[in-house]
matplotlib code that plots the C-alpha trace (Angstrom):
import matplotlib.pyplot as plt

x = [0.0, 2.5, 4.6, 1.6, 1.5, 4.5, 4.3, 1.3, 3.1, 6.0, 3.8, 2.6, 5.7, 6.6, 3.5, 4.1, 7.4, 7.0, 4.4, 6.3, 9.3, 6.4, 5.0, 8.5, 9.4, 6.3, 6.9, 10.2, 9.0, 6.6, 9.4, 11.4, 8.4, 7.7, 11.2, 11.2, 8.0, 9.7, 13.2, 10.8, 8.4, 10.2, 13.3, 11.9, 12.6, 10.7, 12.1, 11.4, 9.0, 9.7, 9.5, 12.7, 15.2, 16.3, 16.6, 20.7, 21.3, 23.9, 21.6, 24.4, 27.3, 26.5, 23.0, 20.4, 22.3, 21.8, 24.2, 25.1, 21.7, 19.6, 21.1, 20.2, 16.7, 16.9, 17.8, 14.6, 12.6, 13.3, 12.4, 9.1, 7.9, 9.4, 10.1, 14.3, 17.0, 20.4, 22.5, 26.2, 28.2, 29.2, 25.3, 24.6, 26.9, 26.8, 23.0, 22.3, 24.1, 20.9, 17.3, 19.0, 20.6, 17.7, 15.2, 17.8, 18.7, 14.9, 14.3, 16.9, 16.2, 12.7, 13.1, 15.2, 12.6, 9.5, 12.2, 12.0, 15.4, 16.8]
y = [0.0, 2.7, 1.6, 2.4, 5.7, 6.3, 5.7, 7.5, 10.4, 10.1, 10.0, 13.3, 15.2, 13.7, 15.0, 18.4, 18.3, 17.7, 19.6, 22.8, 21.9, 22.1, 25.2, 26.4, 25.4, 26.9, 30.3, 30.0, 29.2, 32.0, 34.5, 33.3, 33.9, 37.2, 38.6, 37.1, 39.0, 42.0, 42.6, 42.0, 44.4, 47.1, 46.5, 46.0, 42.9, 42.1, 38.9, 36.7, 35.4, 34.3, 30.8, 31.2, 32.5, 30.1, 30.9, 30.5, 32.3, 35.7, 38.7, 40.8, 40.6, 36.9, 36.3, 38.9, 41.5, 43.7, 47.1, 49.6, 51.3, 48.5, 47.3, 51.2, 50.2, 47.0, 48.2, 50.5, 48.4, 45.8, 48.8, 49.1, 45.3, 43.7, 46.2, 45.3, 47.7, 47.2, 49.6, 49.4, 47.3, 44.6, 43.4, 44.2, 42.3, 38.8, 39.6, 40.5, 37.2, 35.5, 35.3, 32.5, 34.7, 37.6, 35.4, 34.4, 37.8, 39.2, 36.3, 37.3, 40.4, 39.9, 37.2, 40.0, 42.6, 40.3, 39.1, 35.2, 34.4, 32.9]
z = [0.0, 0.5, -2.3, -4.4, -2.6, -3.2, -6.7, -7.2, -5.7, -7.9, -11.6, -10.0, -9.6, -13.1, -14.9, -13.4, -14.0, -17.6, -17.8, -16.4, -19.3, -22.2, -20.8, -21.0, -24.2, -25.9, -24.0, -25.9, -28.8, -28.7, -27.6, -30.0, -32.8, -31.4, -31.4, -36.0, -36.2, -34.5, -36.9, -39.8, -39.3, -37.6, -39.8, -42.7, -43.9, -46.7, -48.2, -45.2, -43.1, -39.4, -40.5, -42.9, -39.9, -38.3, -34.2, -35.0, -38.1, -37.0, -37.1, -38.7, -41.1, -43.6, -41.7, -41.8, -43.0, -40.2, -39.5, -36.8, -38.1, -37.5, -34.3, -32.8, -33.9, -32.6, -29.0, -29.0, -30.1, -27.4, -24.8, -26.6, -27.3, -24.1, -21.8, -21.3, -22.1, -23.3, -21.2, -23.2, -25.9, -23.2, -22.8, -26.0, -28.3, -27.2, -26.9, -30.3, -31.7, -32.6, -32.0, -29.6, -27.5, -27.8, -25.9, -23.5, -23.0, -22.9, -20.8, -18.1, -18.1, -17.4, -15.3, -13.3, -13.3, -11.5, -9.2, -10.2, -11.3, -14.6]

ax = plt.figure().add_subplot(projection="3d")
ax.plot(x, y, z, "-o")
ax.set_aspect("equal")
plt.show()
């Protein structure tokens, strides 16, 4: 009887622990969506769809294309659409790598801002 408690109790935590990692991942995914359907509009990408970047393709230089321009606009428009701010070149550059590392980074920083943690 109490191994089947025990059990029991264990399929639990597992179902909410699984269930906490696919929340997660779609909330990523989302983010990750969100941020595509950002560059494109407010930068003007016209010959791509959110579907064709991949989340590791380099947002400057051989992958988007992006320059110095964009990457002003880019900054802003993080402020406006998720509420984080780069502050300087150190958070900034390894932050604007990829749409990888712009959901981590707008992921940190509000994880920071509600107080919750990374």
């Amino acid at each position: 009887m109490v191994a089947r408690v025990w059990f029991t109790y264990l399929i639990c935590i597992l179902d909410l622990y699984i269930g906490h990692r696919e929340r997660r991942l779609k909330e990523n995914m989302n983010l990750k969506y969100k941020l595509k359907e950002m560059l494109i509009e407010e930068l003007q990408i016209e010959d791509l769809t959110p579907e064709e970047i991949a989340d590791d393709t380099p947002l400057f230089g051989e992958g988007l294309g992006l320059d110095s321009l964009d990457a002003v606009e880019l900054v802003v428009q993080l402020q406006v659409y998720f509420g984080v701010e780069i502050k300087n070149i150190e958070e900034g550059r390894p932050a604007l790598q990829s749409i990888n590392t712009l959901a981590q980074f707008v992921r940190e920083k509000q994880s920071e801002a509600t107080g919750s943690g990374a």
